[in-house]
VEXZA-112048 format. One record per atom (N, C-alpha, C): residue in one letter; x, y, z. Coordinates in pm, whole numbers, plus 50000, padded with zeros to 5 digits. Layout:
<atoms>
AXYZ...
</atoms>
This chain:
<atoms>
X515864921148427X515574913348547X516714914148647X517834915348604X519094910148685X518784926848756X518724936948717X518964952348761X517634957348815X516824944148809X515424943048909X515564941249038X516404926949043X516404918849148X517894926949242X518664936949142X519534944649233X518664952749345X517524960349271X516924969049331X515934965749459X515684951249410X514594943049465X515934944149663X517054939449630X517394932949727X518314946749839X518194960649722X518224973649824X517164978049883X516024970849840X514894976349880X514624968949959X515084956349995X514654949550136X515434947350228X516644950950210X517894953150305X517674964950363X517424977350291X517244990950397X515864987850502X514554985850414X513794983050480X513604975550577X514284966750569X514184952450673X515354958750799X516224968050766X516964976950918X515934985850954X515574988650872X515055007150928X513614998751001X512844988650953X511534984151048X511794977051162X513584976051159X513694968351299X514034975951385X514714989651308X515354996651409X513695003851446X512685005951375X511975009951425X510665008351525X510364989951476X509574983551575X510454983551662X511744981151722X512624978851797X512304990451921X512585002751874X512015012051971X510165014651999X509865012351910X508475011151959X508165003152056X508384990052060X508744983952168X508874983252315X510424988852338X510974996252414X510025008052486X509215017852403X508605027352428X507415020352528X506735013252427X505505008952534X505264994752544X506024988052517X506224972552572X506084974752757X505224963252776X505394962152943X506164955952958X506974959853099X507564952853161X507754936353202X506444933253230X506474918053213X507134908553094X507264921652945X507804912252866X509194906552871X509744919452976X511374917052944X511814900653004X511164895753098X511594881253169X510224870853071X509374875053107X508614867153026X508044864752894X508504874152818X508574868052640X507284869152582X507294868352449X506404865552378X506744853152297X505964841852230X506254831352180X505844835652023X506654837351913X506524841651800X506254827951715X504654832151656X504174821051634X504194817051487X505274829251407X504914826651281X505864824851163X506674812551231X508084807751184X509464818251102X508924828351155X509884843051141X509514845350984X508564843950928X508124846550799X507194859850794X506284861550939X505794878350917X505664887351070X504724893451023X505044901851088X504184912651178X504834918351271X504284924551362X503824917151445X504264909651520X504384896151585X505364896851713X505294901051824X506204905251893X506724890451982X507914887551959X508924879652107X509384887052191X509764871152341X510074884152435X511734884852424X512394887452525X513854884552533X514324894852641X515774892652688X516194898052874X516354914752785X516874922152939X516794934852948X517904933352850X518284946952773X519504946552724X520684955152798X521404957952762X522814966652842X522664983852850X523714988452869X523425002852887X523805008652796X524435025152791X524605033052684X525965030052636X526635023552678X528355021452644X528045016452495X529535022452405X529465017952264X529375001652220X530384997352369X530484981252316X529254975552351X528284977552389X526574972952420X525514977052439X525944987252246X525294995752194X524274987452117X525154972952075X524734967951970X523614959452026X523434955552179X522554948152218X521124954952250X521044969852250X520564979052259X519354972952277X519274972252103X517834965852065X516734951452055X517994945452084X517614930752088X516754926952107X516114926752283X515184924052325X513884933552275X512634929652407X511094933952443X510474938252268X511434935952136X510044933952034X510804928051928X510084912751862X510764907851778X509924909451636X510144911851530X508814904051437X509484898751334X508494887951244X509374886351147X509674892251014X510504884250945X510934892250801X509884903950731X508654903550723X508024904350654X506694919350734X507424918750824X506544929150927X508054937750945X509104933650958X510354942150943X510164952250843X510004946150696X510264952950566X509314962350584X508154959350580X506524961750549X507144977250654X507264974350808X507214986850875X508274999150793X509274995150749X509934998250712X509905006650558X509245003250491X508445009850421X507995016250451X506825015850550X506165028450568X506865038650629X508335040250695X509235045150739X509965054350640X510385045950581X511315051750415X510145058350328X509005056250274X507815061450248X507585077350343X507645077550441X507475086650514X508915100950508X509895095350501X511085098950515X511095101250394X510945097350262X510925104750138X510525115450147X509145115850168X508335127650162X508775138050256X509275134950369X509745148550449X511175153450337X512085142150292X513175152550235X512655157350105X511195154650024X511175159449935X510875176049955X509985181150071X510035188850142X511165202350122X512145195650114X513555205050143X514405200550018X514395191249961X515255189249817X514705176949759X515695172149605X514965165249526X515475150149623X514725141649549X514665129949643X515425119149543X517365121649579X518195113649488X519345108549541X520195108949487X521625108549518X521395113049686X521315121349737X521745125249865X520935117149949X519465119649918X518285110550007X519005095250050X519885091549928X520085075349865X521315069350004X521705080349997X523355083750086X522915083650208X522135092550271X521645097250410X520955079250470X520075078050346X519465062150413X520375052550412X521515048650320X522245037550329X523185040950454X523685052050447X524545055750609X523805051150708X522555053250769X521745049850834X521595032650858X521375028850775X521745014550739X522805010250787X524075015350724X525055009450794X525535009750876X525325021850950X525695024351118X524775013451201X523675010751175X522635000151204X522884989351227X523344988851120X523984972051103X524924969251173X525714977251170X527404981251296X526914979851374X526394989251436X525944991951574X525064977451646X524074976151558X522694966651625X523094955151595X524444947551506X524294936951461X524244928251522X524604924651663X523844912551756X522604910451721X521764919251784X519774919851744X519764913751582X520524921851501X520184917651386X520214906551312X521584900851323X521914886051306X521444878451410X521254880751551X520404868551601X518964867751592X518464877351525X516744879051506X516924874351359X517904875651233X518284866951126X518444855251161X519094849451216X519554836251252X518434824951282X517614829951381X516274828451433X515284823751376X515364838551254X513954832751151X514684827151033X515604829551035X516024816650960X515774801050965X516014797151076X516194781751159X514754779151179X514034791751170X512664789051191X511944781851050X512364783950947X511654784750804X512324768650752X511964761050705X512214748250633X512894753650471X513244742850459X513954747050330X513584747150206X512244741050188X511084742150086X510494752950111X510664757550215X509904775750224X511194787850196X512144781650187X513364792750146X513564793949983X513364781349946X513414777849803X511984787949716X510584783749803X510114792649797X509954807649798X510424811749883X510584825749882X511764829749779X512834824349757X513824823249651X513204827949504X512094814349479X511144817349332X510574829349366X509704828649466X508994842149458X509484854949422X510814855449479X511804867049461X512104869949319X512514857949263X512944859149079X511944862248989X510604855249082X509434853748956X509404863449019X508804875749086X508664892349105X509554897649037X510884895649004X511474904348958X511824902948856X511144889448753X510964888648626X509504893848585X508964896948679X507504904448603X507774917948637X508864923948721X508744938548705X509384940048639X510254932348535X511044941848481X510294945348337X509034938548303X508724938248173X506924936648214X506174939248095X504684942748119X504334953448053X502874952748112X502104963648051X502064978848104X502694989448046X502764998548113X501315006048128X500995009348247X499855013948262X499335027048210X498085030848136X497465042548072X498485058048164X497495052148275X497965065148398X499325066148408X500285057948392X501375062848410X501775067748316X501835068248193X502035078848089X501115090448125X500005091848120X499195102148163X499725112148278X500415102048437X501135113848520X501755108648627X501955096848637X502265088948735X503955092248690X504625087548565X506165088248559X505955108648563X505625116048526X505615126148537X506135133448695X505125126448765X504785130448935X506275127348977X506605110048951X507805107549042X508965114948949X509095119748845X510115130248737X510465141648844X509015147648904X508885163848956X509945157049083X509655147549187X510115141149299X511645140749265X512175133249177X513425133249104X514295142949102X513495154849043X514465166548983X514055177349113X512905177649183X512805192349275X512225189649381X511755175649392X511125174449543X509725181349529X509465188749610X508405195649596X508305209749542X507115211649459X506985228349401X505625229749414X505585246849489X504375250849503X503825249549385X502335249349402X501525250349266X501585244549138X502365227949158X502475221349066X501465214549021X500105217249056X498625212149045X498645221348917X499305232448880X498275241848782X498525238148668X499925232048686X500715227248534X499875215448492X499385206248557X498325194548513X497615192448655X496375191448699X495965188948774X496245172548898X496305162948787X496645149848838X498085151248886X498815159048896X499695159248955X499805162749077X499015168549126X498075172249283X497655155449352X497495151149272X497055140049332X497915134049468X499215136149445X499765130549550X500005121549650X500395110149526X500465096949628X501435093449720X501725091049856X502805093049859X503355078649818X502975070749714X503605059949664X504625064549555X504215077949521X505365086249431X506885088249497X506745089849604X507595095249638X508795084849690X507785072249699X508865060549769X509545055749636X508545054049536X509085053749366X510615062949336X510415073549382X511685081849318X512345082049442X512345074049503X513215073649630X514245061149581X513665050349554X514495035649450X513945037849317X514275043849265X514405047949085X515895052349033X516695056849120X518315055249076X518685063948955X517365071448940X517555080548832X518765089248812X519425088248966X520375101548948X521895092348939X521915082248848X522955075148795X522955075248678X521695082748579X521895084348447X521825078148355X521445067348399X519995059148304X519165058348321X518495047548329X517045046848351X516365052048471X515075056048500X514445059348635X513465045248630X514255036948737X513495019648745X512385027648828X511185018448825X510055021448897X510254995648924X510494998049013X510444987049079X509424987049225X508714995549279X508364996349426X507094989349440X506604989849331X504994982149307X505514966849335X506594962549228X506584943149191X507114944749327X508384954949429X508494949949522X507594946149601X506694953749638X505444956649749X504444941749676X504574939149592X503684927249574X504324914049567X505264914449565X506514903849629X506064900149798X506204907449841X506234913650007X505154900749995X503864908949932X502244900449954X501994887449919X503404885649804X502814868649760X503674862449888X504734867249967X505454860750019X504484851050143X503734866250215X502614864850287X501634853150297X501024854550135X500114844850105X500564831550076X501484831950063X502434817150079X502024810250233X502004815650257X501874807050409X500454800750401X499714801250278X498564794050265X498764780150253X500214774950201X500144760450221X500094756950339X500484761450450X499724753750634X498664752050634X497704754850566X496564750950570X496524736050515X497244729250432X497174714250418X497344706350510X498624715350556X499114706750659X498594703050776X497834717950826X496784715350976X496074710050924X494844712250787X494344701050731X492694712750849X492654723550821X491874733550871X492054746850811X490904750950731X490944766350697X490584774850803X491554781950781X491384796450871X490964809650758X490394823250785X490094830450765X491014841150684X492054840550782X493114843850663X493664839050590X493414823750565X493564815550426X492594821950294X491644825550348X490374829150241X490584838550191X491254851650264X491944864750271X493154863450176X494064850150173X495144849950120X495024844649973X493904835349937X493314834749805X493094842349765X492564854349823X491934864449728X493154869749699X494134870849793X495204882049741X496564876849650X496324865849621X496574856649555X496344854949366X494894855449416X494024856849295X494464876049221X494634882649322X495034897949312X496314900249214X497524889449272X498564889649243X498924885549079X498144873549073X497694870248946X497514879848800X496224888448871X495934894148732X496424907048762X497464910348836X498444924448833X500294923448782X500124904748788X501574903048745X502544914848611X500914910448539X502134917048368X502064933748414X501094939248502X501244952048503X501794958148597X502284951848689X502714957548838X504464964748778X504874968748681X505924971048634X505574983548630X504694994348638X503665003848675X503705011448809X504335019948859X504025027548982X502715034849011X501665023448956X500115028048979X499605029449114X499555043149184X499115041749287X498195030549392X497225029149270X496355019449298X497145006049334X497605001349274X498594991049298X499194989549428X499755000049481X500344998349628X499535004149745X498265006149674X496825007549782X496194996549818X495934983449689X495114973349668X496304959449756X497494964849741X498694953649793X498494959050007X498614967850008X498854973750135X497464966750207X496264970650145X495344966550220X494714953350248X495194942850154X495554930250153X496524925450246X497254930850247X498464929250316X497874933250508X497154940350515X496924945450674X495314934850676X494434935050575X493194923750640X494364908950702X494574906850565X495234893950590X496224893250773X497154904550779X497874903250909X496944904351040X495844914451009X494994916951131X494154900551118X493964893851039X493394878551091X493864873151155X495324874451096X496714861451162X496464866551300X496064876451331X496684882651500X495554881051563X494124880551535X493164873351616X492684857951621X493314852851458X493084838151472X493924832251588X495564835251627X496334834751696X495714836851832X494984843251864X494954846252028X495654860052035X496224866251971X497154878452046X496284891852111X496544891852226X495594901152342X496694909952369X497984911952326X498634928452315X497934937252239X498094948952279X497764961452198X498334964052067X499854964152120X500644970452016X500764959851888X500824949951835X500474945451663X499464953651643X498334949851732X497154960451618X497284970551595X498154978351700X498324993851707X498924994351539X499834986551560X500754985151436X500254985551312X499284975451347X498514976151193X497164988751172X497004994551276X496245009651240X497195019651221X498465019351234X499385026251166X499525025651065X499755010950994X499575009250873X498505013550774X497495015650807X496285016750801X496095036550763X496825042050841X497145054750834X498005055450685X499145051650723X500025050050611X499085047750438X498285040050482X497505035050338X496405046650273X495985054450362X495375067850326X496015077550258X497445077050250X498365088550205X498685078450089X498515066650073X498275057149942X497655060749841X496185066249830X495485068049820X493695065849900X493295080849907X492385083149996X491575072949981X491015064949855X489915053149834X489805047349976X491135042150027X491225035650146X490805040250289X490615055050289X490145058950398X489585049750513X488585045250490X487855035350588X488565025550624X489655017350588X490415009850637X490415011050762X491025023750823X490985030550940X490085024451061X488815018450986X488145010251060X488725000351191X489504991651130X490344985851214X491204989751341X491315004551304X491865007551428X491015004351567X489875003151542X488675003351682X489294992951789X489614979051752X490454969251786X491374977551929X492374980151871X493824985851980X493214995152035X492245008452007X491875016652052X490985014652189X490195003752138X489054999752268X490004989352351X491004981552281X492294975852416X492834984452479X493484996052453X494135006852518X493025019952592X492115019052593X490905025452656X490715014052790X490415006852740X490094992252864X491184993852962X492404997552894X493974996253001X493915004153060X493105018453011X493585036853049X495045033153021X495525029652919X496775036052876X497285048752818X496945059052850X496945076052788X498545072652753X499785067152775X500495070552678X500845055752567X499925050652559X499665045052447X498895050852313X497765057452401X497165063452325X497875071752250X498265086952355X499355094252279X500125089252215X501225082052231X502095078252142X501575076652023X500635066052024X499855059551842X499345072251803X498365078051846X497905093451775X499405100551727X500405100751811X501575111651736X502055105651651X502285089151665X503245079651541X502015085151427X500405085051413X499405082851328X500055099651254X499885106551334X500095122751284X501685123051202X502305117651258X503525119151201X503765108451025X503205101851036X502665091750926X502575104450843X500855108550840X500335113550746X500655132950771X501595136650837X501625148850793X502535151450709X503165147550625X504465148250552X503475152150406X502535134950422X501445137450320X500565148050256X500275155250396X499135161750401X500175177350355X501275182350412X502075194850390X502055193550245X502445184850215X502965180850061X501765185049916X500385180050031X499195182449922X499385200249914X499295206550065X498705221250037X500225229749946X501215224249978X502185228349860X502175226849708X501925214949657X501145213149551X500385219249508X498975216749559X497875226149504X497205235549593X497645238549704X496875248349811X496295241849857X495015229049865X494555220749940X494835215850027X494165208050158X494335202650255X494535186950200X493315186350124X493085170150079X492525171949946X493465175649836X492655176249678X492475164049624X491415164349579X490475176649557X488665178449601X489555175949704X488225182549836X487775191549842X487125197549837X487295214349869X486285218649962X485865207650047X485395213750158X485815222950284X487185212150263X487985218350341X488955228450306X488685238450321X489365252950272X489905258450424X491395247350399X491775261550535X492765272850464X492965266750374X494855281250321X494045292150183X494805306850208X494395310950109X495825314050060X496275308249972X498185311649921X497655309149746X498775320749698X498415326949578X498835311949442X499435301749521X499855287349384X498605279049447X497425282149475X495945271249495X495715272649385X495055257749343X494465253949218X492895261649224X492335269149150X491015274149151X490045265249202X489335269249281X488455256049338X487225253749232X486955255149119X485925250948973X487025241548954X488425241348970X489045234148855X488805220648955X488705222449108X489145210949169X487755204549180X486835214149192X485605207149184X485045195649063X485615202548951X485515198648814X486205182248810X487105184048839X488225171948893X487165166048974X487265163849105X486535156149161X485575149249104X484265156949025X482985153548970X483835143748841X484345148648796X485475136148651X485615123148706X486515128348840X486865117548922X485565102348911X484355108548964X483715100249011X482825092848859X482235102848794X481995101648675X482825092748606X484295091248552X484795080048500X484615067748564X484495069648704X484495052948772X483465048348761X482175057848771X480865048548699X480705047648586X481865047548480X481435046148359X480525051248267X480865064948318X479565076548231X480455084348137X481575091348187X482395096448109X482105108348066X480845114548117X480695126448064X480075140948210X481155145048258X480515152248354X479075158648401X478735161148266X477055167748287X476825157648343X476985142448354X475735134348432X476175130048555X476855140548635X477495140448742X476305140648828X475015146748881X474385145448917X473365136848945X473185126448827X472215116748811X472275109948903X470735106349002X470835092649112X471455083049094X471975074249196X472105059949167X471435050849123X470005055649139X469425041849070X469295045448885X469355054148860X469685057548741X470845053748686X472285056748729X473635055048655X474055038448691X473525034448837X473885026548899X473895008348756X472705011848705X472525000048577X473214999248519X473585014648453X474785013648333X475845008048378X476115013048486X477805007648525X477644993348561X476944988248617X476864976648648X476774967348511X476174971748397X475894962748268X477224961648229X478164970648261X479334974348197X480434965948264X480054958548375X481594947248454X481304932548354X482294926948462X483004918248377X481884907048462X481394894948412X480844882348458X481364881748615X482424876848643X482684871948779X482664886348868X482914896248796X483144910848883X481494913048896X480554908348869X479494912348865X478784904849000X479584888748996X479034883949054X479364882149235X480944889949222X481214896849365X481054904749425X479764919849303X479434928349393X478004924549372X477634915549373X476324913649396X476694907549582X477594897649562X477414892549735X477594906649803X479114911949758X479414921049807X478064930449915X477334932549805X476254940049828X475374933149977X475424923449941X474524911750030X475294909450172X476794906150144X477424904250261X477424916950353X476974927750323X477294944550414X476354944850543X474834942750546X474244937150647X474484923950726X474834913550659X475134901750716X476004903650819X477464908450725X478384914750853X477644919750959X477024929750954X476804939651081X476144933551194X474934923951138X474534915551225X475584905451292X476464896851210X476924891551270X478084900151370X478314908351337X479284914751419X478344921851596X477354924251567X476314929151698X475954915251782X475934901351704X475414891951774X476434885551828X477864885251765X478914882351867X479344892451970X479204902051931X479334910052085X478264910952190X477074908152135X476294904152249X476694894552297X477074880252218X477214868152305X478564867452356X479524877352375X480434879352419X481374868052402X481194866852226X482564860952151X483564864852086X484714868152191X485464879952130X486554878452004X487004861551972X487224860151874X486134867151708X484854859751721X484064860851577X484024876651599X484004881451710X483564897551695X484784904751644X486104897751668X486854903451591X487134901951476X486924890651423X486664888051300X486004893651171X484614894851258X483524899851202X484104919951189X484484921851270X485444938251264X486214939851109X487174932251092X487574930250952X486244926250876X485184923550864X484294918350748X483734936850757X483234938550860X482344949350876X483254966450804X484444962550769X485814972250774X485614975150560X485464959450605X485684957150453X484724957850383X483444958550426X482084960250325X481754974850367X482194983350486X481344994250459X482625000550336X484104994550362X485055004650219X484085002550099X483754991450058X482954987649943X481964996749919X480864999050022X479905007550019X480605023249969X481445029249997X481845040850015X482655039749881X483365027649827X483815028449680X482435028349621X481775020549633X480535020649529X479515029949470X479605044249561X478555054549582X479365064849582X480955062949538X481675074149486X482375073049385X483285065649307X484095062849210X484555046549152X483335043349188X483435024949162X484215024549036X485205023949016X485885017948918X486465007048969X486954994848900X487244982948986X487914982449031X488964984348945X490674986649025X491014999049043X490475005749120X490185015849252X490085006249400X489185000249375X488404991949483X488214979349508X488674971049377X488714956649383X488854949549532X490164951849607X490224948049696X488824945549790X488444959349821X486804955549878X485824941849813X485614945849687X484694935849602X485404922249616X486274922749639X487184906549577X486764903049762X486604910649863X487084903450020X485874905150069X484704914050043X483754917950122X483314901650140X482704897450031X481764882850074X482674874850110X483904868650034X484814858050112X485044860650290X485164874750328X485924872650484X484524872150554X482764880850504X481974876250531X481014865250576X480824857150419X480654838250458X481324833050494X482794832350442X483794824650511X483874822150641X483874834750752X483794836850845X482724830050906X481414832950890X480084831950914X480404814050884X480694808150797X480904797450775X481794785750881X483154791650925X483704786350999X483204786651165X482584799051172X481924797951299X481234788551324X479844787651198X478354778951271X478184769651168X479414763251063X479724751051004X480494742351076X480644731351161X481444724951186X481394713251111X482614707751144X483304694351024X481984682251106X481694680351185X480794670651224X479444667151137X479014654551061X478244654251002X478464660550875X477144663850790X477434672550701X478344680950645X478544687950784X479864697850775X481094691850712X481394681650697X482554670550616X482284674650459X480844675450418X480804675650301X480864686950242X480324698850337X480324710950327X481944711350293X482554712950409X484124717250348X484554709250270X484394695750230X484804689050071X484634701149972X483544700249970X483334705849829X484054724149815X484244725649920X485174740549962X486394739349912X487054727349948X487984723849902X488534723649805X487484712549704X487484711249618X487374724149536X486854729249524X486004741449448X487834749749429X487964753249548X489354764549568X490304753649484X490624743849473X492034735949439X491254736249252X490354733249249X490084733849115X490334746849026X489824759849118X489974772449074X491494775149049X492184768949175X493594773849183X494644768849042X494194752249007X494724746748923X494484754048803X493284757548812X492314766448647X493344776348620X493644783948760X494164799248737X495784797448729X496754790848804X498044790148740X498254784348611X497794771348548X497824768148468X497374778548331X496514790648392X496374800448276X497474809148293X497934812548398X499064822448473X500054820048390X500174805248374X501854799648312X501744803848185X500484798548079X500604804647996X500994817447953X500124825747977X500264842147973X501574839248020X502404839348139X503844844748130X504324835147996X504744821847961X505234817247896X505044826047741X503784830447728X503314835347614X504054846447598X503894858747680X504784870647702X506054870347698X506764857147718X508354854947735X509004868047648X509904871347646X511234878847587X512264878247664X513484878647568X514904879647670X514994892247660X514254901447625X514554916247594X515364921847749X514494916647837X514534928447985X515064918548112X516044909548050X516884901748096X518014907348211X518024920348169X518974932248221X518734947548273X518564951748198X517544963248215X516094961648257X515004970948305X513834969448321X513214976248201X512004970848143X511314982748068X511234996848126X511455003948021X511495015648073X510055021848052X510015031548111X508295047948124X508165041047933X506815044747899X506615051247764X506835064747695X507175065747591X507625081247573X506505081547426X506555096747452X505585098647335X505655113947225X505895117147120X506115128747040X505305140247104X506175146747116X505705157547198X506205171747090X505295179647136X505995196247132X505795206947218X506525216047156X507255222847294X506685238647302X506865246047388X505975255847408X506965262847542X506965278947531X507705283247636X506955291847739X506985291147848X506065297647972X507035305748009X507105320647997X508365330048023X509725324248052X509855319847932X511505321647874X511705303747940X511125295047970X511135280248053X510035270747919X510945264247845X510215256947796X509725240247812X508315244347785X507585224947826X507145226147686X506665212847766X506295203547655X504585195747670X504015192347536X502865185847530X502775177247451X502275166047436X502225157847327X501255163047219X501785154947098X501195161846941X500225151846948X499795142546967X498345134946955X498195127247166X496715129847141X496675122347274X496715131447404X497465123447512X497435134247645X498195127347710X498935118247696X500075111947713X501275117347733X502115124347821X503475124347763X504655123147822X504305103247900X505335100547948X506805099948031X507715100448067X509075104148153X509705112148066X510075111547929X511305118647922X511505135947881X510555140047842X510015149347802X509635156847971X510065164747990X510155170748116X510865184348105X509515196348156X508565189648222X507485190548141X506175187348113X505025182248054X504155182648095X502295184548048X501315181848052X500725178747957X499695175447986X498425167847840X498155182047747X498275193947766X498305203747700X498665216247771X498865223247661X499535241947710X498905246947864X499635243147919X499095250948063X498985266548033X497505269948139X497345284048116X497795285448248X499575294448268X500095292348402X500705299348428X501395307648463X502405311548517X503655313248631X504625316648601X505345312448712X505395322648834X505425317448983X505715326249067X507065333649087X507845331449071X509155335249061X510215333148956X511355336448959X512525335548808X512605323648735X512095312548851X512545299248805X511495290548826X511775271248812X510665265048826X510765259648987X511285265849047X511915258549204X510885269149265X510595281249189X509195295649280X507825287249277X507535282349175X506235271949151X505545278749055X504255273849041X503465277348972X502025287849032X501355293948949X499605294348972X499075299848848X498675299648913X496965301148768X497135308348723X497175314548585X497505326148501X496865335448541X495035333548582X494595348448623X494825356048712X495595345248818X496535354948956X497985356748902X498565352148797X499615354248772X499635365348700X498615368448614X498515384248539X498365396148620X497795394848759X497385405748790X498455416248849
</atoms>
């Protein structure tokens, strides 16, 4: 725990410079003018984020008021700092994995960066610290305090996840030791996968100090989210639910049953946190009133960012419509431009990274065939993959019935969830039209709050649809199932329920219902942790699983496979679930790989 909460507090110190230094210029870039005298009023006691204040012009290029540079025209708080910032350092992994391994030097280049930052900007920095400091009460510091310990007493210990023995510690191993290698799809296919949540993993894994490789980036990133959902106690206090209260239960409820496993660099994990994390902020920013462009812009950046997460999320993207149809309304063309190049620059690091890997654009797609280079994964193998892909998430497990309709497979899988999971994609299902209507009838009646509202419901049930009719496995997609009906009725609810009359009793029992659930579910929470207790990882974090392996040589370079299973964990490197039929392109493993039948010829 203690070598958790070290990691925990490098990982929000770089982040929390690098998203200021970087909303900071975004800002600057396309902030209007009106903001510099007239301000923005930051409404969200410096706890999140993407939330812009205003403040005066700052000084010129001279060193001594260098540091005021940034100060002004964009403030946000703690929590939109980090968050951007992430996706920054996330991004910046992946370009140096590009050109070398992602360690010691990567580690150096970002903390320099940092500290010239801090030198340089520290006016902006300490008075935008200072700020949201004075802003936050001291039962909310104490809070965030626990939150911090209790995250970094559940990452250090838990359930290590299937997949990450399977290829997840594997992936961030390759990141570790070489950055990127052509044709590292051939050696195991799931290693193509390419999250770039791998890469932020072996970016804070510290591996190249010679112990352990911590995988802390998940409990961080879900730290980030409980911090977020904390702000659900204002809702007592206004003594009024809002929409992203409903949003923040669920992600809440999320946090819950990922505690013992978030010790796991499961992609999924920092797909299901991210997109929680952007419904929930895109509420705060229309419940609020905010009629700037740039938060939303912000959060369809994010939104970008979450696709190179994993593709499941694609549709997220939805949300962008928001800033896009504000900045169309403006004719702002270099708003536009700008967000399209920040969007491109996001995901091309991602996208280079896939066709190096496995020759693909987007594996394992293979529609899209633009490269023909001799380390591509055979397109049967990727096809094969894909059809697996979807096949395990409906719970068939056996490729031949890759073809079968939905209304055929659609039973089995459904007999096969859990009671309450059954009973959220049934609304689920129900809430997908509701949305749409309600989203067409507030824009007819030209209510531009519910219509934005209804944008997030409509965002969030067609992802559902598009998980459901391709790889419904739950935790793939939960997020959808767990939000489609809550931001749906909820919504629909707060609109054309009012507290007058009836409506008193209506939200009683709302009330009631959530505080009963809530009491049900920590009081089981405490258990399970109390139950799990050990002082084992008091110090250290659990480490990868390792598993008996043997060994096998690919011209004169020997790997490894495990002797039972398909498992074979971090230390054993490098590895697949069995004897790759492979060969190498060149003398070494830095040439890459391809397919033995182009490698024979």
């Amino acid at each position: 725990m203690l070598s958790v909460s070290l990691v925990f507090l490098y990982i929000l110190l770089s982040a929390y410079i690098i998203g200021f230094l970087v909303l900071s210029v975004i800002g600057r870039i396309f902030g209007k003018e009106g903001r510099k005298n007239a301000g923005w009023a930051e409404r969200t006691n410096g706890t999140e984020g993407f939330i812009p204040a205003g403040g005066g012009p700052g000084g010129g290029l001279r060193l001594e008021t260098a540091s005021r540079l940034l100060t002004p025209y964009f403030k946000a708080g703690v929590c939109g700092y980090v968050m951007a910032g992430l996706i920054t350092v996330t991004v910046y992994a992946q370009v140096f994995s590009l050109f070398y391994k992602v360690g010691l030097l990567a580690n150096v280049i970002l903390a320099a960066v940092c500290i010239v930052a801090a030198a340089v900007f520290r006016h902006g920095l300490l008075s935008g610290l200072k700020r949201q400091c004075c802003g936050i009460s001291k039962g909310k510091k104490i809070c965030y305090l626990s939150l911090f310990l209790l995250f970094a007493y559940g990452t250090s210990r838990g359930i290590i996840h299937y997949d990450t023995g399977l290829y997840h510690a594997q992936s961030i191993r390759w990141i570790e030791e070489y950055g990127v290698v052509k044709g590292l799809g051939n050696l195991h296919c799931r290693l193509a996968y390419n999250s770039s949540a791998f890469s932020l993993s072996a970016l804070y894994s510290f591996s190249f100090l010679g112990g352990q490789s911590y995988h802390c980036a998940a409990g961080f990133l879900a730290f980030l989210l409980a911090a977020v959902c904390s702000r659900v106690l204002d809702a007592w206090k206004r003594k009024k639910l809002l929409l992203s209260d409903v949003a923040r239960f669920m992600g809440i409820y999320y946090l819950l049953i990922i505690f013992d496993e978030m010790v796991s660099p499961a992609s999924d994990y920092f797909m299901v946190l991210t997109v929680f994390y952007i419904v929930i902020r895109y509420l705060d920013l229309v419940e609020e009133g905010e009629k700037d462009w740039i938060p939303y812009g912000l959060l369809a950046l994010a939104c970008v960012y979450t696709v190179s997460l994993k593709l499941s999320a694609a549709l997220i993207i939805l949300l962008a419509v928001k800033p896009a149809a504000m900045l169309i309304k403006e004719k702002n063309v270099k708003g536009i431009a700008g967000f399209i190049a920040l969007g491109v620059c996001i995901l091309a690091p991602y996208l280079v990274r896939n066709v190096l890997i496995s020759g693909w654009l987007v594996y394992p797609l293979t529609a899209i065939d633009l490269f023909s280079v001799d380390w591509k994964i055979p397109e049967w193998i990727a096809q094969y993959d894909a059809k697996e892909i979807q096949v395990w998430g409906r719970g068939l497990k056996d490729v031949a019935r890759y073809g079968e309709p939905a209304r055929v497979w659609i039973k089995e899988w459904f007999a096969g969830q859990g009671a309450l999971d059954k009973l959220f994609i049934i609304t689920a299902a129900a809430a997908v039209p509701v949305s749409v209507a309600a989203l067409a009838a507030a824009a007819v009646k030209g209510l531009e709050e519910q219509r934005d509202l209804m944008l997030a419901a409509v965002t969030v049930n067609f992802s559902f649809l598009c998980w459901l009719f391709s790889a419904p496995l739950i935790r793939y997609g939960c997020v959808y199932v767990w939000l489609a009906a809550p931001i749906t009725f909820g919504g629909l609810a707060l609109w054309l329920v009012r507290k007058e009359g009836w409506g008193n009793y209506f939200w009683g029992m709302i009330y009631f219902l959530i505080t009963a659930a809530g009491i049900y579910k920590f009081f089981a929470f405490g258990k399970e942790v109390a139950a799990a207790y050990t002082p084992e990882y008091f110090i250290y974090q659990k480490e990868y699983e390792n598993f008996e392996m043997e060994s096998y040589e690919i011209e004169g370079i020997k790997f490894y496979y495990p002797r039972e299973g398909d498992r074979a964990g971090y230390e054993a490197f490098p590895s697949s679930p069995s004897k790759a039929d492979i060969g190498l392109r060149g003398p070494g493993i830095r040439d890459g790989f391809q397919y033995k039948s182009k490698s024979s010829k």
